[in-house]
VEXKOLKOL-311456 format. One record per residue: residue number from 1; x negated, y, z of N, C-alpha, C in turn. Coordinates in steps of 0.1 Angstrom, whole numbers, padded with zeros to 4 digits, always signed. Example, Ala and Ser with C-alpha at 12.3 -4.5 7.8 and 13.67 -1.06 7.14 Angstrom:
% VEXKOLKOL-311456
site filum->1&n_xx->-0132&n_yy->-0057&n_zz->+0078&ca_xx->-0123&ca_yy->-0045&ca_zz->+0078&c_xx->-0132&c_yy->-0033&c_zz->+0078
site filum->2&n_xx->-0128&n_yy->-0022&n_zz->+0071&ca_xx->-0137&ca_yy->-0011&ca_zz->+0071&c_xx->-0129&c_yy->+0000&c_zz->+0079
***
This chain:
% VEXKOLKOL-311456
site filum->1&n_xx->+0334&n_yy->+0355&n_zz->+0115&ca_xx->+0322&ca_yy->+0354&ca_zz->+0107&c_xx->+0313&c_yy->+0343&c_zz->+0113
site filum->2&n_xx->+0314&n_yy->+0340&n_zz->+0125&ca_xx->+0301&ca_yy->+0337&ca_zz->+0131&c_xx->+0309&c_yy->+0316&c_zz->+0133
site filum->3&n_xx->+0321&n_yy->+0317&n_zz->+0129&ca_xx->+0329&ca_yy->+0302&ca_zz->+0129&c_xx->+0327&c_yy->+0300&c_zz->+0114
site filum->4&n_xx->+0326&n_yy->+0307&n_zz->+0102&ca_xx->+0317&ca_yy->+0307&ca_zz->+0090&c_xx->+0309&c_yy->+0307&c_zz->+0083
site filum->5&n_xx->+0296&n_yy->+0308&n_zz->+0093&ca_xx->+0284&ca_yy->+0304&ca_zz->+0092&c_xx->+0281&c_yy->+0289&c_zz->+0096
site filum->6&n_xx->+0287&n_yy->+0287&n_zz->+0111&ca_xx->+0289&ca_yy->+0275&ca_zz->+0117&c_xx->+0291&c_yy->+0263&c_zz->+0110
site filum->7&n_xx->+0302&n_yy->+0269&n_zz->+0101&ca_xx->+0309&ca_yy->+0258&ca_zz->+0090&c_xx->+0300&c_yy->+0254&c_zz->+0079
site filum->8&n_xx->+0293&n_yy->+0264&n_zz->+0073&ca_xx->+0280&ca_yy->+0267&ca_zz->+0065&c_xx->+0275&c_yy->+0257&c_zz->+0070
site filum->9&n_xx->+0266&n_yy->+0258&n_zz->+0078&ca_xx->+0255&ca_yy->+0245&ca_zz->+0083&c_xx->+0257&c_yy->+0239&c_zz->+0088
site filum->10&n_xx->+0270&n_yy->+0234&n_zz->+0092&ca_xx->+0274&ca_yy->+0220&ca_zz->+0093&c_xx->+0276&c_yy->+0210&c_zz->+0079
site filum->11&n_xx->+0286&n_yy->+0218&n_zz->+0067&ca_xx->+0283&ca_yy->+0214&ca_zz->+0057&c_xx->+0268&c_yy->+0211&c_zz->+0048
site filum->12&n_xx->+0262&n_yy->+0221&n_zz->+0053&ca_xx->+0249&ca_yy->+0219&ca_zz->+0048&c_xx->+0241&c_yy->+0208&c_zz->+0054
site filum->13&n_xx->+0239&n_yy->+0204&n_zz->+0067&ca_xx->+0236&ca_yy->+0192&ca_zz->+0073&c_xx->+0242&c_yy->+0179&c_zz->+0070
site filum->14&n_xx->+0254&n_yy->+0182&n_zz->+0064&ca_xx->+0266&ca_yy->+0171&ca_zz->+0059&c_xx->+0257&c_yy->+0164&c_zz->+0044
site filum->15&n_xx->+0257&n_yy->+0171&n_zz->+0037&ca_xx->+0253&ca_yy->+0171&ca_zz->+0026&c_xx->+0237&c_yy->+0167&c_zz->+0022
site filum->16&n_xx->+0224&n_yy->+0169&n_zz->+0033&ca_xx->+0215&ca_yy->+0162&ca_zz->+0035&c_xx->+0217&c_yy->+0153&c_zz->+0038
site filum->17&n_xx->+0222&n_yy->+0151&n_zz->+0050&ca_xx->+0226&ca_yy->+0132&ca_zz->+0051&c_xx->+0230&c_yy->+0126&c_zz->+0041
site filum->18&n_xx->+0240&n_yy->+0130&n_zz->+0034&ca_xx->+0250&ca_yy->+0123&ca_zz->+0025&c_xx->+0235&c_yy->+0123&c_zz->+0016
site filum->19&n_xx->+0229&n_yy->+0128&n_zz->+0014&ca_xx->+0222&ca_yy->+0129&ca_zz->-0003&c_xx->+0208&c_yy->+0121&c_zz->-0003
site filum->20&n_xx->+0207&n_yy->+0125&n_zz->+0015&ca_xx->+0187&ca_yy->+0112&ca_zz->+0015&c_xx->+0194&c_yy->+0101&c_zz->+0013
site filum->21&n_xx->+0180&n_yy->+0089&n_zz->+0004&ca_xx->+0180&ca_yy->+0081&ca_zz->+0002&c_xx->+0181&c_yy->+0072&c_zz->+0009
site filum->22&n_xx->+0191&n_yy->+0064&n_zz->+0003&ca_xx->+0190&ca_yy->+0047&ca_zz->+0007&c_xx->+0180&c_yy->+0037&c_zz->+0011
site filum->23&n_xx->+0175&n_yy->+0034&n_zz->+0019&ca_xx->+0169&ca_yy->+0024&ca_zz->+0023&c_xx->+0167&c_yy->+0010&c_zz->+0012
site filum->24&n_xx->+0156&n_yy->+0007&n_zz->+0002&ca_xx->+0157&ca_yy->-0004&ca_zz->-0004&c_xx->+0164&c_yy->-0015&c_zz->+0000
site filum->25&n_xx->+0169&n_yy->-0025&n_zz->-0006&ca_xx->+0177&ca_yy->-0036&ca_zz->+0000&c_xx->+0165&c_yy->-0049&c_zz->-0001
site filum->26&n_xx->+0164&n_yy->-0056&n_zz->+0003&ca_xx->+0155&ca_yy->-0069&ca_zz->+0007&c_xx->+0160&c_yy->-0080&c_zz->-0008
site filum->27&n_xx->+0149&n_yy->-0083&n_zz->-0016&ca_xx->+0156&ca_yy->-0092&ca_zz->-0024&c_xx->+0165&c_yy->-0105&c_zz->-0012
site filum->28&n_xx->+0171&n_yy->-0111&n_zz->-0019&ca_xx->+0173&ca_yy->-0123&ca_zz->-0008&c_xx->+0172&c_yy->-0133&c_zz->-0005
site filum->29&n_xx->+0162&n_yy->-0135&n_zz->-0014&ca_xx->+0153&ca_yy->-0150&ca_zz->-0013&c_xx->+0139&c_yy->-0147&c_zz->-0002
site filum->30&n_xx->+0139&n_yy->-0132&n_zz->+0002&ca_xx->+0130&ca_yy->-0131&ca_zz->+0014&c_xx->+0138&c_yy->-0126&c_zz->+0023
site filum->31&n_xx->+0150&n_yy->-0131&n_zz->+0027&ca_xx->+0156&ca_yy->-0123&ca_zz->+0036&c_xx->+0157&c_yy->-0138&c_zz->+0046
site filum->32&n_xx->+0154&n_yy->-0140&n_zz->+0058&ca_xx->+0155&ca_yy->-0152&ca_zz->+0068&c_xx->+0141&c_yy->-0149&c_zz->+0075
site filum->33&n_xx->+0135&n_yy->-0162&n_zz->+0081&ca_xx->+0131&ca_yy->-0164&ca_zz->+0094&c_xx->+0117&c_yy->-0172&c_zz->+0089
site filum->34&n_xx->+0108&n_yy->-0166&n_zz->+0090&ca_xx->+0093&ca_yy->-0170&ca_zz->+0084&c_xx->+0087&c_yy->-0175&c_zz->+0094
site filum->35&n_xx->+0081&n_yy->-0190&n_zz->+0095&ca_xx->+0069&ca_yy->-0192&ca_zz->+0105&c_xx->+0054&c_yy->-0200&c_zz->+0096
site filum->36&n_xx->+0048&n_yy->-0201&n_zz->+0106&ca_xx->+0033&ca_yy->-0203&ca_zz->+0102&c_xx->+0030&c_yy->-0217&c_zz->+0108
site filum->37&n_xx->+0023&n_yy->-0222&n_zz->+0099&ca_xx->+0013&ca_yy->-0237&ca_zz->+0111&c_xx->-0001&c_yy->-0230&c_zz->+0112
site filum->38&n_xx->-0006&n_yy->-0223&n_zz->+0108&ca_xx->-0020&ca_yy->-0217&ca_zz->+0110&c_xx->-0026&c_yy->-0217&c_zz->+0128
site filum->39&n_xx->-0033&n_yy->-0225&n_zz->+0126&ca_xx->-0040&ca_yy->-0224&ca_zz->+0141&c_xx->-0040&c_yy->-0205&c_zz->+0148
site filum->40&n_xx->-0037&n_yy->-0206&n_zz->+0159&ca_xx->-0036&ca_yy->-0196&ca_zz->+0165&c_xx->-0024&c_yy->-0184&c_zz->+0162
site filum->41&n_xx->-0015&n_yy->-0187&n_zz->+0150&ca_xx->-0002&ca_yy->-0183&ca_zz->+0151&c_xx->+0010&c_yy->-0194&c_zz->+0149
site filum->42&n_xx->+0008&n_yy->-0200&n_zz->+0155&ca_xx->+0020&ca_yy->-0215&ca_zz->+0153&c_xx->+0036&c_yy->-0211&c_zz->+0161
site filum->43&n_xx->+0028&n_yy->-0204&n_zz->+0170&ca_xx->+0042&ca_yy->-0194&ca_zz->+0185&c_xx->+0047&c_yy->-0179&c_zz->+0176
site filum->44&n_xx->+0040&n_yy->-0175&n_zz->+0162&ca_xx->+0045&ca_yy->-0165&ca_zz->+0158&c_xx->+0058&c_yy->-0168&c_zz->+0147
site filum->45&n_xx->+0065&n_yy->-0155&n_zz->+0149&ca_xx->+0076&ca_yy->-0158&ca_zz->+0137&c_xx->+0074&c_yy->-0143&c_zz->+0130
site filum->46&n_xx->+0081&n_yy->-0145&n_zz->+0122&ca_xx->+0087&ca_yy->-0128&ca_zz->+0112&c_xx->+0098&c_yy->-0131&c_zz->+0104
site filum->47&n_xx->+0108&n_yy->-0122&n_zz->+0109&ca_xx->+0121&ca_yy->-0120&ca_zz->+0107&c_xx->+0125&c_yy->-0108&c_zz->+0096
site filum->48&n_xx->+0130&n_yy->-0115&n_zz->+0082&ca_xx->+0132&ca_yy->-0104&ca_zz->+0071&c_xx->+0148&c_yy->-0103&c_zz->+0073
site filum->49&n_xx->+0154&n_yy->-0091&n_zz->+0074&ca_xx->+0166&ca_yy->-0092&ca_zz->+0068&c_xx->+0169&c_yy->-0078&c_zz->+0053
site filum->50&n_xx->+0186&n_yy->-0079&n_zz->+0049&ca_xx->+0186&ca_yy->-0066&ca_zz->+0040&c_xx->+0181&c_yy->-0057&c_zz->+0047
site filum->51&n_xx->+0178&n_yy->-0049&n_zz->+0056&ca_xx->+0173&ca_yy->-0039&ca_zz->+0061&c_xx->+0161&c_yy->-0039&c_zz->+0071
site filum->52&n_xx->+0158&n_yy->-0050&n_zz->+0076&ca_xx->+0148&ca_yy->-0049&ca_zz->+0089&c_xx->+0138&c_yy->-0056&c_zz->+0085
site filum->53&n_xx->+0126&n_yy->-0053&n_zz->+0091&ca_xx->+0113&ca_yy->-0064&ca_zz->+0091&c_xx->+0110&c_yy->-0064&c_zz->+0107
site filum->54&n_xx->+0106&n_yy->-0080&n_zz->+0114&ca_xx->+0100&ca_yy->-0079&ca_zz->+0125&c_xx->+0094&c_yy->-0090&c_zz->+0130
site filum->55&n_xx->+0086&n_yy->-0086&n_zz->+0142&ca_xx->+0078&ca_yy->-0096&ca_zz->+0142&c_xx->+0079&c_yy->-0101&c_zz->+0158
site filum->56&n_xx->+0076&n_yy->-0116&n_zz->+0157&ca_xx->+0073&ca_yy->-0118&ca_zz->+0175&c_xx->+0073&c_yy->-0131&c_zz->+0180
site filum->57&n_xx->+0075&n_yy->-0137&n_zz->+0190&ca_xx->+0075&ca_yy->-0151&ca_zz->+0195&c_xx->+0087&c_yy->-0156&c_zz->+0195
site filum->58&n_xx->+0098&n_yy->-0152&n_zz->+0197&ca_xx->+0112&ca_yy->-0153&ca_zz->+0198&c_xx->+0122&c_yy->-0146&c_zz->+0193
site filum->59&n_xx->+0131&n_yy->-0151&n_zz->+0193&ca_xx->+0140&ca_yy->-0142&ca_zz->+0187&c_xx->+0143&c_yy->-0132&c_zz->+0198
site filum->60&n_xx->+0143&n_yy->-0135&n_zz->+0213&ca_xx->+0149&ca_yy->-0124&ca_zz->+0221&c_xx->+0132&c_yy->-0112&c_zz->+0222
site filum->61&n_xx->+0116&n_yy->-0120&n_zz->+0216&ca_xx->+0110&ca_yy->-0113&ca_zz->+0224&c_xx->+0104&c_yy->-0107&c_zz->+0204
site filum->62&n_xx->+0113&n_yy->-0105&n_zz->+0196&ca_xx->+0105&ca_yy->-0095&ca_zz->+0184&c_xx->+0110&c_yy->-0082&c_zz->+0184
site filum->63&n_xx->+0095&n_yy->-0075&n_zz->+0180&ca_xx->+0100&ca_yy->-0057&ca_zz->+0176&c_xx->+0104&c_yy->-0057&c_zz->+0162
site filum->64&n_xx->+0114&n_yy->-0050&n_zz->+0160&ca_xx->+0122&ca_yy->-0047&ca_zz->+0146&c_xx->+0121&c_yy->-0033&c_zz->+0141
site filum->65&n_xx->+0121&n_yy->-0035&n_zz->+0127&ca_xx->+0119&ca_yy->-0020&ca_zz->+0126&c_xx->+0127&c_yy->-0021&c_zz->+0109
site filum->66&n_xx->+0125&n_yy->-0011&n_zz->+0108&ca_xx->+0134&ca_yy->-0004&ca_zz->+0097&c_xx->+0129&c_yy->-0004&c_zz->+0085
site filum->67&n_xx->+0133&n_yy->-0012&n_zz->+0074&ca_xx->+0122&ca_yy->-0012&ca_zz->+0057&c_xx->+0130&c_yy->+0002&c_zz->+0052
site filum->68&n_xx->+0121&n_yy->+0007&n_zz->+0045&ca_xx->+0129&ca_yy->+0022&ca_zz->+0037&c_xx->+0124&c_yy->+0020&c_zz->+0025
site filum->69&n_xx->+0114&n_yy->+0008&n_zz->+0016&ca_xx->+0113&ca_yy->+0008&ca_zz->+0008&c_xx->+0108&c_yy->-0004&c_zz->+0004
site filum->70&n_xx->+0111&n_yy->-0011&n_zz->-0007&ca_xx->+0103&ca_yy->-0027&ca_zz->-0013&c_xx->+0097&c_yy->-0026&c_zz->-0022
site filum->71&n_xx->+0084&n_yy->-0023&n_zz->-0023&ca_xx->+0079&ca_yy->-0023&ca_zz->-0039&c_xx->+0081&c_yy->-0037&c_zz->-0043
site filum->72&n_xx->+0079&n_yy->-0042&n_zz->-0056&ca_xx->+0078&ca_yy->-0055&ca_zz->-0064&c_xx->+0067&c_yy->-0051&c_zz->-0076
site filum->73&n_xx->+0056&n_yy->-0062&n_zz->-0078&ca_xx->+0051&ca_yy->-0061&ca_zz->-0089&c_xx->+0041&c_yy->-0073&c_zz->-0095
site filum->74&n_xx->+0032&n_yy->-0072&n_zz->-0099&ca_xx->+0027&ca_yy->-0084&ca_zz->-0105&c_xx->+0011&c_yy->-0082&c_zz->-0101
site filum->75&n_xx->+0006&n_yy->-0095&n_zz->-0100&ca_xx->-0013&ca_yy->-0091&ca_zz->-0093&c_xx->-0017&c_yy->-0100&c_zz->-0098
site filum->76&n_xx->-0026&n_yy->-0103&n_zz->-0106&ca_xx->-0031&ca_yy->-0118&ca_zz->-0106&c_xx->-0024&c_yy->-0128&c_zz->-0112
site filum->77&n_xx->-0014&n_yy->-0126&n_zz->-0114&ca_xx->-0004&ca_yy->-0133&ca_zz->-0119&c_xx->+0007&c_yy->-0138&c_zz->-0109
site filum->78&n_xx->+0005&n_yy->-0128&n_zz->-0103&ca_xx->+0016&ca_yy->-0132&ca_zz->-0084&c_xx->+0025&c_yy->-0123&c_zz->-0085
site filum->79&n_xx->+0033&n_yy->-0124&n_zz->-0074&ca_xx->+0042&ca_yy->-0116&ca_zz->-0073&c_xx->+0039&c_yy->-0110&c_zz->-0061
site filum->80&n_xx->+0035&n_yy->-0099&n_zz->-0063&ca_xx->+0033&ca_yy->-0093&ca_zz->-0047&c_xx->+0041&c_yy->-0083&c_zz->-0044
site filum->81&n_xx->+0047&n_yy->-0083&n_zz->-0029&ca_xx->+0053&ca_yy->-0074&ca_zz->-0020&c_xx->+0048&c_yy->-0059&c_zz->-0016
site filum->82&n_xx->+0056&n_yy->-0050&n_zz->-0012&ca_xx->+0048&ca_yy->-0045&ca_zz->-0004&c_xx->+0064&c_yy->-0036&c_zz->+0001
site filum->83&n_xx->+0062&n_yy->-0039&n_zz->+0019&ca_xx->+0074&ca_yy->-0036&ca_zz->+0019&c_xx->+0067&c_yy->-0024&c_zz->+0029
site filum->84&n_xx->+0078&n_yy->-0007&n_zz->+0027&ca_xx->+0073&ca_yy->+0001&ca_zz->+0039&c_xx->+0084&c_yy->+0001&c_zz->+0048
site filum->85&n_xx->+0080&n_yy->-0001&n_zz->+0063&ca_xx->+0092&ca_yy->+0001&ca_zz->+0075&c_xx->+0088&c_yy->+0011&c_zz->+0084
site filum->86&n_xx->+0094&n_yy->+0013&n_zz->+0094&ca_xx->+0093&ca_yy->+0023&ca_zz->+0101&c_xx->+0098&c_yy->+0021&c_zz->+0115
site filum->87&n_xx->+0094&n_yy->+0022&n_zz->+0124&ca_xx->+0096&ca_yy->+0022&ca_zz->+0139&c_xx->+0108&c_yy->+0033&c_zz->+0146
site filum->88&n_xx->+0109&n_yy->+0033&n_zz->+0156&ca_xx->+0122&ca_yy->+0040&ca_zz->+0160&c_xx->+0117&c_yy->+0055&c_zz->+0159
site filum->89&n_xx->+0105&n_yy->+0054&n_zz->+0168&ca_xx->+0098&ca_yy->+0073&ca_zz->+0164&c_xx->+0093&c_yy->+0075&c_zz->+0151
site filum->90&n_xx->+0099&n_yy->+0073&n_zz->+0141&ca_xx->+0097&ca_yy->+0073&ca_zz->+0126&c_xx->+0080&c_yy->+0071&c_zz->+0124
site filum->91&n_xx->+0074&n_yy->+0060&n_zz->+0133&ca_xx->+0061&ca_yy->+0058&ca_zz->+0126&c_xx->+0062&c_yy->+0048&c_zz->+0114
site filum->92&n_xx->+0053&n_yy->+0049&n_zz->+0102&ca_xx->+0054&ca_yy->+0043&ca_zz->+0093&c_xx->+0045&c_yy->+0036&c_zz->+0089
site filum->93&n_xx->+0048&n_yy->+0027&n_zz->+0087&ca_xx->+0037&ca_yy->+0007&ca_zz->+0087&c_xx->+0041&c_yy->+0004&c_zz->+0069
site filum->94&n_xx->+0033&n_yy->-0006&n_zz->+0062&ca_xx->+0034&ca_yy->-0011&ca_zz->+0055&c_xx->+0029&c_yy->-0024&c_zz->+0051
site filum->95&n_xx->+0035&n_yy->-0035&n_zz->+0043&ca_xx->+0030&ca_yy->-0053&ca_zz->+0046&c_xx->+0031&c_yy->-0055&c_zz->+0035
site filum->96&n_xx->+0021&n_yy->-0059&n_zz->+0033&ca_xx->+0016&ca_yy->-0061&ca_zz->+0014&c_xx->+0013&c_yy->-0082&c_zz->+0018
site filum->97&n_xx->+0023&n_yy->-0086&n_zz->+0009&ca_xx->+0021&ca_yy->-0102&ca_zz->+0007&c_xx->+0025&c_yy->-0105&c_zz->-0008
site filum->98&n_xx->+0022&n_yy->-0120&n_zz->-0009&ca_xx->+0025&ca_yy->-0126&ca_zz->-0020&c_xx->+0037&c_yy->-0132&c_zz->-0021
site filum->99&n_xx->+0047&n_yy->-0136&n_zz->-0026&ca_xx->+0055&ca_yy->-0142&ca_zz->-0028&c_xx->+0058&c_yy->-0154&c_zz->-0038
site filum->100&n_xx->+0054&n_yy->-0172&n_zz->-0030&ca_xx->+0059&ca_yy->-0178&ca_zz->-0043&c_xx->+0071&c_yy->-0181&c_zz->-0037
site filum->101&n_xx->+0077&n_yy->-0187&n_zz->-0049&ca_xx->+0094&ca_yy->-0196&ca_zz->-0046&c_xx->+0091&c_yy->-0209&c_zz->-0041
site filum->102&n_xx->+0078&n_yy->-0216&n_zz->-0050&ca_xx->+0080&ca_yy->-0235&ca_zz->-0046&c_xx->+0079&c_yy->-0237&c_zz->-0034
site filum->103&n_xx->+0087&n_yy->-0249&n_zz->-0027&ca_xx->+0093&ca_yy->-0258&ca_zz->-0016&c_xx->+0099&c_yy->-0248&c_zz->-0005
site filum->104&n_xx->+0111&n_yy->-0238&n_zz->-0010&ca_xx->+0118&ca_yy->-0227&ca_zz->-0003&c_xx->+0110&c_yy->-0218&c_zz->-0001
site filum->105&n_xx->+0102&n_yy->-0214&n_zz->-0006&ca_xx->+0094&ca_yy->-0198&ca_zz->-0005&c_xx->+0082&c_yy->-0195&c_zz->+0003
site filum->106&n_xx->+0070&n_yy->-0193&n_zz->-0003&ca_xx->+0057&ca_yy->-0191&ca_zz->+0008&c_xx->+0058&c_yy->-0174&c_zz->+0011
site filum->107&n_xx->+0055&n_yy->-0170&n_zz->+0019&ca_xx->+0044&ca_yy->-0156&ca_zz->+0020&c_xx->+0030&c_yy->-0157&c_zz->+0024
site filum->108&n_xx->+0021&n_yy->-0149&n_zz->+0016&ca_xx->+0014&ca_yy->-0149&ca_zz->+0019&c_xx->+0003&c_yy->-0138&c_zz->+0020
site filum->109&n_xx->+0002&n_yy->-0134&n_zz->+0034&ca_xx->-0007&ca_yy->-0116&ca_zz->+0033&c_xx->-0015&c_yy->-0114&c_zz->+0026
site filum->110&n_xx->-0015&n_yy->-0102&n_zz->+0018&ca_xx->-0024&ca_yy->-0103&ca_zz->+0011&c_xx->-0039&c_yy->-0096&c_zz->+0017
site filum->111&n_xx->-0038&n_yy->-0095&n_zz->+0030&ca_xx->-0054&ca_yy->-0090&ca_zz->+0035&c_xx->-0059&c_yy->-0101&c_zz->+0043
site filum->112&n_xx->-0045&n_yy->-0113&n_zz->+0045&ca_xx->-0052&ca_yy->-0125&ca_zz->+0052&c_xx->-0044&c_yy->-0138&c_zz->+0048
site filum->113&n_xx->-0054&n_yy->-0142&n_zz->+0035&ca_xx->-0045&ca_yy->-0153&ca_zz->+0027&c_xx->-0053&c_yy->-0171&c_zz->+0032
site filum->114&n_xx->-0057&n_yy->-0168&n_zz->+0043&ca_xx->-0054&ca_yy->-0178&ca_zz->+0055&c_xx->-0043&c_yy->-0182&c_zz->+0056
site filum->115&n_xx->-0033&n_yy->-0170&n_zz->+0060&ca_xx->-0021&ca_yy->-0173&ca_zz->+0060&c_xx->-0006&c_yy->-0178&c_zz->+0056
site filum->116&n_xx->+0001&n_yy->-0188&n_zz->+0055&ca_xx->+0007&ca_yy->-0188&ca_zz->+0049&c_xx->+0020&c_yy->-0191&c_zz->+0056
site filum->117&n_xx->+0031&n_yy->-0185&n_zz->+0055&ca_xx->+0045&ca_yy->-0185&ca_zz->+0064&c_xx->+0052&c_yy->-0189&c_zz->+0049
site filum->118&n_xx->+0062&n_yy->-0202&n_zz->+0057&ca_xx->+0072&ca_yy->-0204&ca_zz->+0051&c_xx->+0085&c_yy->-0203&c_zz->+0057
site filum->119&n_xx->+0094&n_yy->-0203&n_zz->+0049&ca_xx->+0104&ca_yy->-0197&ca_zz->+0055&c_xx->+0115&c_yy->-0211&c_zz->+0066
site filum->120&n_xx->+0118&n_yy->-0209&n_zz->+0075&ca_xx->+0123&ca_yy->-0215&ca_zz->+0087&c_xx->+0135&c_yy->-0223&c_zz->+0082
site filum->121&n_xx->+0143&n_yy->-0240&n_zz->+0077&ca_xx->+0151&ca_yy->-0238&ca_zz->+0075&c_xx->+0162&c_yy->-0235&c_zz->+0084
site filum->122&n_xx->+0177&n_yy->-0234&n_zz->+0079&ca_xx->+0188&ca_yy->-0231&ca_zz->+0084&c_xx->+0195&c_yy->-0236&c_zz->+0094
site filum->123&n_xx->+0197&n_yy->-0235&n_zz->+0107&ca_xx->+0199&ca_yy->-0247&ca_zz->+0115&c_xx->+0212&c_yy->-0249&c_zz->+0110
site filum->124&n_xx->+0220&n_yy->-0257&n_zz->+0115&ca_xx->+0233&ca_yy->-0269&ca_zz->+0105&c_xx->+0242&c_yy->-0269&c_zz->+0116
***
């Protein structure tokens, strides 16, 4: 009975995993390596990929964290982001920008549109 139950809630834990949601996928025109000329972040980058958002000076020195969702929609006549991610202790953050496409793609925050990151090209 009691190797029966066992089996019970293992199935049953089987079947929550299996059934939570997917993680949104990153369109892929924002998926790469974002930097800035803006006085006083010139040393910063932010790193999008399908799954991760992160931020930092280097590639060995950024914190990464986990997107679980992409909104997309329209503002003003923009396209604005708003991606939610989450850190390892499931704390949850969210990054609301603009997105145009001209000269390989700007971002731009939308709480600090000082800013503007373009995206890094590809090294060759």
């Amino acid at each position: 009975m009691r190797s029966m139950r066992a089996l019970g809630c293992l199935l049953l834990l089987g079947l929550s995993v299996a059934c939570s949601p997917e993680p949104d996928r990153t369109p892929s025109y924002l998926v790469g390596v974002w930097e800035t000329q803006t006085e006083g972040y010139t040393d910063q980058h932010m790193f999008i990929d399908q799954g991760r958002i992160g931020f930092g000076t280097s590639a060995v020195a950024a914190d990464g964290y986990v997107i679980t969702k992409v909104d997309e929609s329209r503002e003003a006549g923009k396209t604005l982001f708003v991606l939610s991610y989450q850190d390892a202790d499931q704390a949850k953050f969210q990054l609301a920008f603009f997105y145009e496409p001209a000269g390989g793609g700007r971002i731009i925050f939308k709480n600090q549109d000082h800013l503007t990151w373009t995206k890094k090209a590809a090294a060759t």
